[in-house]
Structures are given as C-alpha cells and as structure tokens.
C-alpha positions in Angstrom: 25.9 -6.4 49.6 23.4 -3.4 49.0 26.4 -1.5 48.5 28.2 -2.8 46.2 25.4 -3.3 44.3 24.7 0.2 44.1 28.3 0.9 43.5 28.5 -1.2 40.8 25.4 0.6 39.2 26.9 4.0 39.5 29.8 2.6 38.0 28.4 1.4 34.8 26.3 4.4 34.6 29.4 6.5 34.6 30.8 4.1 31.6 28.1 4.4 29.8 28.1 8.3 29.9 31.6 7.7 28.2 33.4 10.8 29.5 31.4 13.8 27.6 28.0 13.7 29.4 26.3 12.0 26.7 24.5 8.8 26.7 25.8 5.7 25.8 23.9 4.5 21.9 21.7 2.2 22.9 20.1 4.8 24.9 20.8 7.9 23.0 18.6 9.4 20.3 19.3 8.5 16.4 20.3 10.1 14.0 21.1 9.0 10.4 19.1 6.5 9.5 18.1 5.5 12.8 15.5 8.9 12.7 13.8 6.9 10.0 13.0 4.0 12.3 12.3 5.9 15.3 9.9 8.1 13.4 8.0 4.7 12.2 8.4 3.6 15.8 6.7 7.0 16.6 3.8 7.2 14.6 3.5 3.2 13.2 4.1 0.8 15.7 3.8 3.2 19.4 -0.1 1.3 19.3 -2.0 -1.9 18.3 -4.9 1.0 16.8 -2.0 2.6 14.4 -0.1 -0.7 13.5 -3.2 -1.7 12.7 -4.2 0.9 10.6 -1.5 1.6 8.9 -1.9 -2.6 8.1 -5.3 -2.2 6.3 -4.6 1.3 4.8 -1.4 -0.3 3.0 -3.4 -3.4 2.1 -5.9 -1.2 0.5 -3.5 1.2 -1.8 -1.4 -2.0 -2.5 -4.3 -3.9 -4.2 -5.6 -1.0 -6.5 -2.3 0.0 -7.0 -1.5 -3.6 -8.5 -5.3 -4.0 -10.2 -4.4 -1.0 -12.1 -1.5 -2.0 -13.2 -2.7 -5.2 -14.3 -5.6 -4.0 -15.8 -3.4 -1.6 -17.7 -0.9 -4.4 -18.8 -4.2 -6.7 -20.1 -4.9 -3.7 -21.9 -1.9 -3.4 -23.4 -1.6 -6.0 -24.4 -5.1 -6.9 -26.1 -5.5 -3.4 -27.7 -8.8 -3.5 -29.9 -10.2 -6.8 -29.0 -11.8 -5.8 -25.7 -15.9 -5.4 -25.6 -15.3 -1.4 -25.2 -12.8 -1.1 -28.1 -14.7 -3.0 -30.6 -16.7 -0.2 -33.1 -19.8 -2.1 -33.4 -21.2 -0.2 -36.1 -19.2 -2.9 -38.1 -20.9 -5.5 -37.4 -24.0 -6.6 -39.1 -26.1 -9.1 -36.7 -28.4 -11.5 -38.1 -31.2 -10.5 -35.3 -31.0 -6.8 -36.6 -32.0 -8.2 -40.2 -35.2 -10.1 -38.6 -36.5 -7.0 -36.0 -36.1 -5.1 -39.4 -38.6 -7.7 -41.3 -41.0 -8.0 -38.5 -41.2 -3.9 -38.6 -41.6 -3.9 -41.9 -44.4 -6.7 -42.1 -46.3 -4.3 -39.2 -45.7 -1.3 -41.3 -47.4 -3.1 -44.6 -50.6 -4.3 -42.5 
C-alpha cells in the first residue's frame, strides 16, 4: 500500500510536468494578467499589517478625493451665492448706520 501510494504520486507529478519540464499552471508563475494579481498578492494581501494598511490608506484618499469633488460640484453649481463669493462692499447694513451715529454723537460731546 505504501507503494502504490508513492507510485501514484510520482505519477501525477510527472503529468503535471506535462512533458517539457515545466510546471503544470496552477503551480507555475503568471504571466499576463495573472502578474497583476500576484504582484497585489505580493505586496497587498501577503500580511494582516499591509491589508490593513493599504484598507485605511485607500479609505482616506477615497473620502477627500470624493469631498473635493463634491465640494467642487456645490460650487459649481451655486457660483456667487456662497459667503466667500459675495462682494460685501455692496451691502449697506442697518447696524453700520447706528455704530456711525453713536460715533458721531461721541465726537460732538
């Protein structure tokens, strides 16, 4: 029984060499598109640390990538009606008019 156990083991390892010395693909190294996901494996996912990471670090360029945006499509949209786009040196305020009297009553006593 141990030996045909092993036998059968040498026997699928020579199948899976398929004839030119090279691995079978589950086993070999990518290429194609399959570098791009064993790179990620590589340097994303080899650690809980990096996942982890790489989890927070996207979380944080995601949200002020999308507040700028929104902040720039508000902006857009409600060009000159915002506080800092208002030229207040139109506007005449009624409490301007009354520090002005009570200046000018101190001035005349």
């Amino acid at each position: 029984m141990l030996f045909s156990t092993a036998f059968r083991r040498t026997a699928v390892q020579r199948l899976a060499m398929a004839g030119n010395g090279r691995r079978g693909l589950a086993t070999a190294s990518p290429g194609g598109s399959g570098a791009f996901v064993h790179t990620l494996y590589r340097n994303v996912f080899r650690s809980n640390i990096a996942y982890l990471t790489y989890v927070f670090a996207g979380a944080i360029v995601v949200e002020w990538v999308y507040s700028k945006g929104i902040d720039t499509a508000w902006e857009i949209s409600n060009r000159g009606k915002l506080f800092h786009q208002v030229d207040w040196t139109k506007w005449h305020f009624h409490l301007d008019e009354e520090e002005e009297e009570e200046e000018e009553e101190e001035e005349d006593e």
